[in-house]
C-alpha positions as CSV (number, residue, x, y, z in Angstrom):
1,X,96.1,119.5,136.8
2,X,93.1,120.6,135.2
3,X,90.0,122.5,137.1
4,X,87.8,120.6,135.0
5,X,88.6,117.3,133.6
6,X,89.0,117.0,129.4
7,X,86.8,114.6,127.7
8,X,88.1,111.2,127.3
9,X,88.4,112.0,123.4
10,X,90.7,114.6,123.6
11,X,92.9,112.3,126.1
12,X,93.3,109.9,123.7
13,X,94.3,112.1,120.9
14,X,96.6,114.0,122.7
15,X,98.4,110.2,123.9
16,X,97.8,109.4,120.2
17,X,99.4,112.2,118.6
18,X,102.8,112.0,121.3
19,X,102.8,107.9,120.5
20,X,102.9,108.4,117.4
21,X,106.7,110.1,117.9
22,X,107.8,107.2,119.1
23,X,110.0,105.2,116.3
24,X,108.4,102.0,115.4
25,X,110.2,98.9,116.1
26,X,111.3,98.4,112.1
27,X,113.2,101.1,112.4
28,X,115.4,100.1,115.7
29,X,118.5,98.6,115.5
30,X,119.6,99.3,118.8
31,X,117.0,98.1,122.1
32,X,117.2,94.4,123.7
33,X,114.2,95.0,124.2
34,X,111.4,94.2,121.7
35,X,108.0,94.2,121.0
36,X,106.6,92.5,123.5
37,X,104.7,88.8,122.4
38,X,100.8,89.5,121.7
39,X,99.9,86.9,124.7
40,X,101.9,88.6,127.0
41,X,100.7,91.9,126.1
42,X,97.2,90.6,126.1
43,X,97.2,89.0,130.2
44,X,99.1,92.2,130.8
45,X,96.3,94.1,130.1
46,X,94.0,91.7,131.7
47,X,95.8,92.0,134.9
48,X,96.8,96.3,134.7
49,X,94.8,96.5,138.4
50,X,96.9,93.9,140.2
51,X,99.9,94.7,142.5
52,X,102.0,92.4,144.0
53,X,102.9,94.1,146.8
54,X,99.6,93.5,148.3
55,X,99.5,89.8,148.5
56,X,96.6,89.0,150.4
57,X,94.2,90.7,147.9
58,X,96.0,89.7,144.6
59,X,96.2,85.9,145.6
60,X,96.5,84.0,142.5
61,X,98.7,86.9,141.2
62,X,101.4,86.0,144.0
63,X,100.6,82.1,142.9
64,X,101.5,83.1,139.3
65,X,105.1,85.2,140.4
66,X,106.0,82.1,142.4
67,X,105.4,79.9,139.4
68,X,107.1,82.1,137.4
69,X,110.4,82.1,139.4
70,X,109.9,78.1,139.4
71,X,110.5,78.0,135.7
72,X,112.9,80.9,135.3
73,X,115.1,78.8,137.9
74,X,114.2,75.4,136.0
75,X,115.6,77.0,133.2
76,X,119.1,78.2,134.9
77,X,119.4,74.4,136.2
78,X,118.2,75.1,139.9
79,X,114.3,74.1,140.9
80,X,115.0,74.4,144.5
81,X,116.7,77.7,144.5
82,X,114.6,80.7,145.2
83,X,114.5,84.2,144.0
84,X,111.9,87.4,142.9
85,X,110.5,89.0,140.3
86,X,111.7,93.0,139.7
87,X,111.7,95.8,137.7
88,X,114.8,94.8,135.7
89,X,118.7,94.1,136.0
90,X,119.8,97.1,138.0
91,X,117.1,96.2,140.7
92,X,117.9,92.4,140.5
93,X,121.9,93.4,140.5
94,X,121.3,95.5,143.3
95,X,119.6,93.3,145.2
96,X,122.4,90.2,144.4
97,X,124.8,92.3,145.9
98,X,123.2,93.3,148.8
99,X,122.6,90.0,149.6
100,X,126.2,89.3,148.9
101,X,127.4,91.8,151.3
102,X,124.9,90.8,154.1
103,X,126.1,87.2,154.0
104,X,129.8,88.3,154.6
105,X,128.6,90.4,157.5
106,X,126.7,87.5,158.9
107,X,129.9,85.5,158.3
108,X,132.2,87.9,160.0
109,X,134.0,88.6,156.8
110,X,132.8,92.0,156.4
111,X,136.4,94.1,157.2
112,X,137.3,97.3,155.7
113,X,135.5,98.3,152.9
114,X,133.7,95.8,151.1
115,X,135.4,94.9,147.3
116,X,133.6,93.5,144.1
117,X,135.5,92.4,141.6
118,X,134.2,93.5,138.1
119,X,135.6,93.5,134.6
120,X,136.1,96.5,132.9
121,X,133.0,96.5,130.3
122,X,130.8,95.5,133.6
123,X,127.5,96.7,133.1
124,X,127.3,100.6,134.3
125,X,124.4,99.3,136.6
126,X,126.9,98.7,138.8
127,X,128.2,102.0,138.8
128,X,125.2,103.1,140.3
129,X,125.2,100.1,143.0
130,X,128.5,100.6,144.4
131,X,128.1,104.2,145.5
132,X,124.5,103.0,146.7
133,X,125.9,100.2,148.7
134,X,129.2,101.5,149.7
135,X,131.0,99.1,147.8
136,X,134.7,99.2,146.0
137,X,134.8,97.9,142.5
138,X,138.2,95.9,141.7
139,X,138.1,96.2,138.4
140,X,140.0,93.7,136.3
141,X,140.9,94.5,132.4
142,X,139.1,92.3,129.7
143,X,141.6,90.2,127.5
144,X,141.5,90.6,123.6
145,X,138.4,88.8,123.9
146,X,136.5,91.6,125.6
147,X,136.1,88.5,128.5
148,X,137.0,89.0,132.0
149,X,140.1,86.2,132.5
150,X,139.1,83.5,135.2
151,X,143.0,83.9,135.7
152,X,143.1,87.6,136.8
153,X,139.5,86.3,138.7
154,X,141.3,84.4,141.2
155,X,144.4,87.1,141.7
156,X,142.5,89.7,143.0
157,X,139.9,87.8,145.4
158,X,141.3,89.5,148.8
159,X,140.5,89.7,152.4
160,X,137.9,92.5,151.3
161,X,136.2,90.9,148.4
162,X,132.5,90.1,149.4
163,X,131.5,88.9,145.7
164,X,132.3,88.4,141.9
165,X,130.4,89.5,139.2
166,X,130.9,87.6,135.9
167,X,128.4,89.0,132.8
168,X,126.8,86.6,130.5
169,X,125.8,88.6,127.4
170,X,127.4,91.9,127.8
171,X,124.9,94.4,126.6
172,X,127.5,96.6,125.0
173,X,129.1,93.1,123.1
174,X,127.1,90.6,123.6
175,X,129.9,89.1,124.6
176,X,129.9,86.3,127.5
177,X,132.0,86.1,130.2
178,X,134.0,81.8,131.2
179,X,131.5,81.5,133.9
180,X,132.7,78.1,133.9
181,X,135.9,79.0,134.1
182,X,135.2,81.8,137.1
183,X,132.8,79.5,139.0
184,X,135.6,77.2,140.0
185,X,137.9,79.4,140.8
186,X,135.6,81.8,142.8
187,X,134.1,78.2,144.8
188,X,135.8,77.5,148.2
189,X,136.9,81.4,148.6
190,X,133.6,82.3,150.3
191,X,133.2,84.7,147.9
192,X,129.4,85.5,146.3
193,X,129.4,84.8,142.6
194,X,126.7,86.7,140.8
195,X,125.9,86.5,137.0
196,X,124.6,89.5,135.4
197,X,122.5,87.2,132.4
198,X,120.7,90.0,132.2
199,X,121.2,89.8,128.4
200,X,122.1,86.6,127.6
201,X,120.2,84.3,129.8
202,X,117.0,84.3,127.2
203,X,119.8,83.1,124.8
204,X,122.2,80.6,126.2
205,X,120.4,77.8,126.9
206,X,118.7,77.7,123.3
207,X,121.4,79.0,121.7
208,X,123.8,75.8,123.3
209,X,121.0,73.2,122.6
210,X,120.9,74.4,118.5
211,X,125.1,73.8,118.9
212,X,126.4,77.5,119.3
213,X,129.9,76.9,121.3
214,X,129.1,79.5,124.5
215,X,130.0,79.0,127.9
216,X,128.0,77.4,130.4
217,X,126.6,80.2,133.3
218,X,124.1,79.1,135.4
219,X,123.6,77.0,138.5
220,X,125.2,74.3,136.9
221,X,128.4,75.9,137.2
222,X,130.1,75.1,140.9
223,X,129.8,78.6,142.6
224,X,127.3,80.2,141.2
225,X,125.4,81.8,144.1
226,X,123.1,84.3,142.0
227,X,121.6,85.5,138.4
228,X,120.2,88.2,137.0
229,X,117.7,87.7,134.0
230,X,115.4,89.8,132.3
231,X,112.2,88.7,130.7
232,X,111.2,91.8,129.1
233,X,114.0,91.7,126.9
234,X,114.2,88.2,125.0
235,X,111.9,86.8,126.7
236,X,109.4,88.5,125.0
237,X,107.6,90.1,128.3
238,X,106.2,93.4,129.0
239,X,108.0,96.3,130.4
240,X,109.3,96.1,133.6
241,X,109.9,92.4,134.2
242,X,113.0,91.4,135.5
243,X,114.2,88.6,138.2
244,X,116.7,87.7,140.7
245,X,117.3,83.9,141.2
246,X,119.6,82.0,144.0
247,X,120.9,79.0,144.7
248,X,119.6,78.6,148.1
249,X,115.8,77.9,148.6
250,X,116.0,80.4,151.5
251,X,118.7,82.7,150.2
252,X,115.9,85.2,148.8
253,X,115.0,86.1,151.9
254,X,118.8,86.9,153.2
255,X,117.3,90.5,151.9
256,X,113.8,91.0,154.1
257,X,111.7,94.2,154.8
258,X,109.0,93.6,156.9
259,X,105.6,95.8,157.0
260,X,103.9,97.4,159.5
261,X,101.1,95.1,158.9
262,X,100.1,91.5,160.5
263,X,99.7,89.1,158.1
264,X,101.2,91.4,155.2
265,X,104.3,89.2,154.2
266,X,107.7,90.4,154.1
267,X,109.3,92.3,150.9
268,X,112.0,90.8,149.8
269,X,112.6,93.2,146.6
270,X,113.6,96.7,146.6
271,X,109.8,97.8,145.4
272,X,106.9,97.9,147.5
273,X,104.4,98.3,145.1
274,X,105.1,95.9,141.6
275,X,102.8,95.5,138.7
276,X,101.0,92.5,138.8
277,X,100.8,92.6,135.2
278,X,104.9,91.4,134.6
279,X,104.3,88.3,136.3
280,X,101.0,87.7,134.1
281,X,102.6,88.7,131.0
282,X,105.9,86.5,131.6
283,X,103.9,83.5,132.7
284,X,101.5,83.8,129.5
285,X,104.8,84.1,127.4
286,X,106.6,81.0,129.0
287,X,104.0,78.7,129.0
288,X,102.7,79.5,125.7
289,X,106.0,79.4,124.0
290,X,107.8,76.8,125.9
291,X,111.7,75.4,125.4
292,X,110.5,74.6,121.3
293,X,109.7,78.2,120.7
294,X,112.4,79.9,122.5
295,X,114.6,78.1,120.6
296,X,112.9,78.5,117.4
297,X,113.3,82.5,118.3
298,X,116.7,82.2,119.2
299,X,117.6,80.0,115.7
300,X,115.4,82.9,113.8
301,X,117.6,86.0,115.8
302,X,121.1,83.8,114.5
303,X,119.8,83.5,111.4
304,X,119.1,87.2,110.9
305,X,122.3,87.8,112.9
306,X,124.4,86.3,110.2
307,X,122.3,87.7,107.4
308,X,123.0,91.1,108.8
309,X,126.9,90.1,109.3
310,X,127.5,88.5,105.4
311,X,125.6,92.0,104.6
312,X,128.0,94.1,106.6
313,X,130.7,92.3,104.9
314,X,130.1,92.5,101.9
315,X,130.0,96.0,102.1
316,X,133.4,96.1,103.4
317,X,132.7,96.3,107.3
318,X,135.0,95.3,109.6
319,X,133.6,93.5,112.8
320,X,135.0,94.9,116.1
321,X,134.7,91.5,117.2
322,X,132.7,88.2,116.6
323,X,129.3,88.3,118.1
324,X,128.3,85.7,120.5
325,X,125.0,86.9,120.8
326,X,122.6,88.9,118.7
327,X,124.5,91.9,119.3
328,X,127.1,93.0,116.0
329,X,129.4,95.8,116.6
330,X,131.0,97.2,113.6
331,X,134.2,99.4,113.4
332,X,133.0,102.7,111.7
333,X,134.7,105.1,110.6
334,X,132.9,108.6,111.7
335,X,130.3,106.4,114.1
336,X,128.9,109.7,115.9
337,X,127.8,111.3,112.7
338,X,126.6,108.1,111.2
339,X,124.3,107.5,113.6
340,X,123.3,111.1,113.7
341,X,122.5,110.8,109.9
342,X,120.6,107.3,110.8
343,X,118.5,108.8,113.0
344,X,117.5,111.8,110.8
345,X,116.2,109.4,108.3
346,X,114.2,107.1,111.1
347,X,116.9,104.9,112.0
348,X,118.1,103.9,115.7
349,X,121.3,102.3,116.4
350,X,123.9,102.7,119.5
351,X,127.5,104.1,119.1
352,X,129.7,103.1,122.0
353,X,131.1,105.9,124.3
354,X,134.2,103.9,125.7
355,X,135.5,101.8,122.4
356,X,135.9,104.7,119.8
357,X,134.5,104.2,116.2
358,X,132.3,101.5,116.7
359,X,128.1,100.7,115.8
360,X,126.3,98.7,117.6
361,X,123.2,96.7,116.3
362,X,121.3,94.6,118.1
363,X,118.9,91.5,116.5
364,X,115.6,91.0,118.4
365,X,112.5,89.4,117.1
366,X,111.2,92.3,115.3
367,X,114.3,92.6,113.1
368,X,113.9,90.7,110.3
369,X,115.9,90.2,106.6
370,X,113.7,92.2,105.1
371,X,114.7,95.4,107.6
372,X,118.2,94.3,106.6
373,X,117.7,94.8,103.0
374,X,116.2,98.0,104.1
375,X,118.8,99.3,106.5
376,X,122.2,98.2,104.6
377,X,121.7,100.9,101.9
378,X,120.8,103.6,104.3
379,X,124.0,102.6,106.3
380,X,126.1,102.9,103.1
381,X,124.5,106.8,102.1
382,X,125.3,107.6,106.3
383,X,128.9,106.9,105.4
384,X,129.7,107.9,102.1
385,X,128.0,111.6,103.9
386,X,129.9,111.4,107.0
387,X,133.4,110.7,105.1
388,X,132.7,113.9,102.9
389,X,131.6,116.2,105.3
390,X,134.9,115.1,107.7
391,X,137.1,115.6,104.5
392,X,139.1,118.7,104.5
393,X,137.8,121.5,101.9
């Protein structure tokens, strides 16, 4: 830290000048996260100060969090559950199987080591969640579908198994999971099912009302106890806005940290302190956009998504597999150097550690046909390079 402070000038420069490396969204092809709406961005700002883990100052702040989880859980089919606002999907996952583990404790059925069953493309989150919470992942193989089979679901529920996790909108795919094919199976076990719609849950319900044939997921589905969902990426919010939702009015508080404080409420999320400014920013979004916008969004993002598919295929791209979502995975021949040469001429897209010679390119609100047009050729250069520099001399 400085002796003497620098003139506000030469702050704003320097922030300028390292902003300005940052690649701008018409040039990424691989976030599910987007730019964030202009309302939301603007009652962010307004409320930067605000934290909600000081309540009693930041009154109407708290009113606007708790109306916020009243609409998210309108929107997954359950008005009277409960749930939190959080930094994003591993916060919200972590918390859902917490809660998950606690329950079977409380019940008596916590023997052994605790077991989660998981498909094999479960989100790496949880990776990070069962070393945290001392948990064994089962982990059940996806079928050609890249879906995990309700089937295998119901064979490996044991004595030890204190939850399922089902994903709806795989961020790797965009593939999504039979929820309501797991839910049934999973209900009467006394097993916790949690959906990570971490993804997908911004797209589902709008893309099933324009007709798109996806599986149902939320509360609506018989054993559903819990779902993730994450505003800041199609929802249009501002970074970090995330949420856990239950079923149960009073299942959000099965997780509780008191203070040290009278009158200070209980935490019932892993953070303490939590911008203000998320809640604002997803409230402005929600309300200003309502059911008709977010489904005019999620007809645009299909739209585009096919656009960008007929373009791949004409170009004589093979699909990995069939998107569900806004996510296209390609098979590529050379996929590490392609998106090396992408990059190097401003380009961002994802190549996929686990599956081999694959690209991944994601639709959000800020691609557009026009950056299709744009990209396709660029693609085409990538891999007419990459073939000849991996041919042998």
């Amino acid at each position: 830290m400085r002796t003497s402070g620098a003139p506000a000038s030469d702050v704003r420069r320097r922030i300028a000048t390292e902003l300005a490396d940052d690649v701008p969204w018409n040039r990424v092809l691989n976030s599910i996260c987007t730019e964030p709406h202009p309302l939301g961005v603007e009652m962010a700002s307004a409320a930067a100060h605000t934290n909600l883990g000081d309540v009693r100052i930041f009154r109407g702040t708290k009113r606007i969090e708790r109306e916020v989880v009243r609409l998210l859980l309108d929107l997954m089919g359950n008005p009277g559950g409960s749930g939190g606002l959080v930094s994003g999907g591993t916060e919200a996952n972590l918390i859902a199987l917490l809660v998950a583990r606690e329950s079977a404790r409380a019940r008596g059925r916590l023997t052994g080591r605790p077991e989660v069953v998981v498909s094999s493309t479960v989100h790496f989150s949880f990776t990070k969640i069962f070393g945290l919470l001392g948990l064994t992942p089962v982990v059940v193989p996806v079928d050609v579908s890249l879906r995990l089979p309700a089937d295998e679901v119901a064979r490996r529920i044991g004595e030890h198994t204190v939850a399922v996790v089902a994903t709806a909108g795989s961020s790797e795919f965009g593939v999504v999971d039979a929820v309501d094919e797991i839910g049934p199976v999973v209900a009467g076990r006394d097993v916790h099912l949690h959906v990570d719609a971490a993804t997908g849950g911004f797209i589902i319900p709008f893309a099933r009302e324009l007709g798109h044939d996806l599986p149902q997921f939320d509360f609506s589905v018989d054993g559903v106890d819990s779902i993730t969902i994450d505003p800041h990426k199609y929802g249009l919010a501002n970074v970090p806005a995330g949420a856990i939702l239950f079923r149960g009015a009073q299942d959000a508080g099965r997780f509780a940290v008191d203070s040290f404080f009278i009158d200070t409420p209980v935490h019932n999320t892993l953070l303490g302190t939590r911008p203000g400014s998320a809640a604002v920013s997803t409230y402005a979004v929600l309300e200003h956009l309502g059911r008709d916008g977010f489904r005019d969004l999620t007809r645009t993002n299909y739209e585009v998504t096919q656009y960008l598919v007929d373009g791949l295929r004409a170009a004589g791209h093979e699909l990995f597999t069939e998107p569900q979502l806004n996510i296209v995975v390609v098979r590529m021949a050379h996929a590490v150097r392609v998106s090396q040469l992408l990059e190097s001429r401003g380009w961002i897209v994802s190549t996929s550690k686990r599956f081999g010679e694959t690209l991944r390119l994601v639709v959000t609100r800020h691609v557009t046909p026009e950056m299709v047009d744009e990209f396709l050729p660029v693609l085409e250069r990538a891999c007419k390079e990459a073939t000849a520099e991996a041919a042998p001399r």
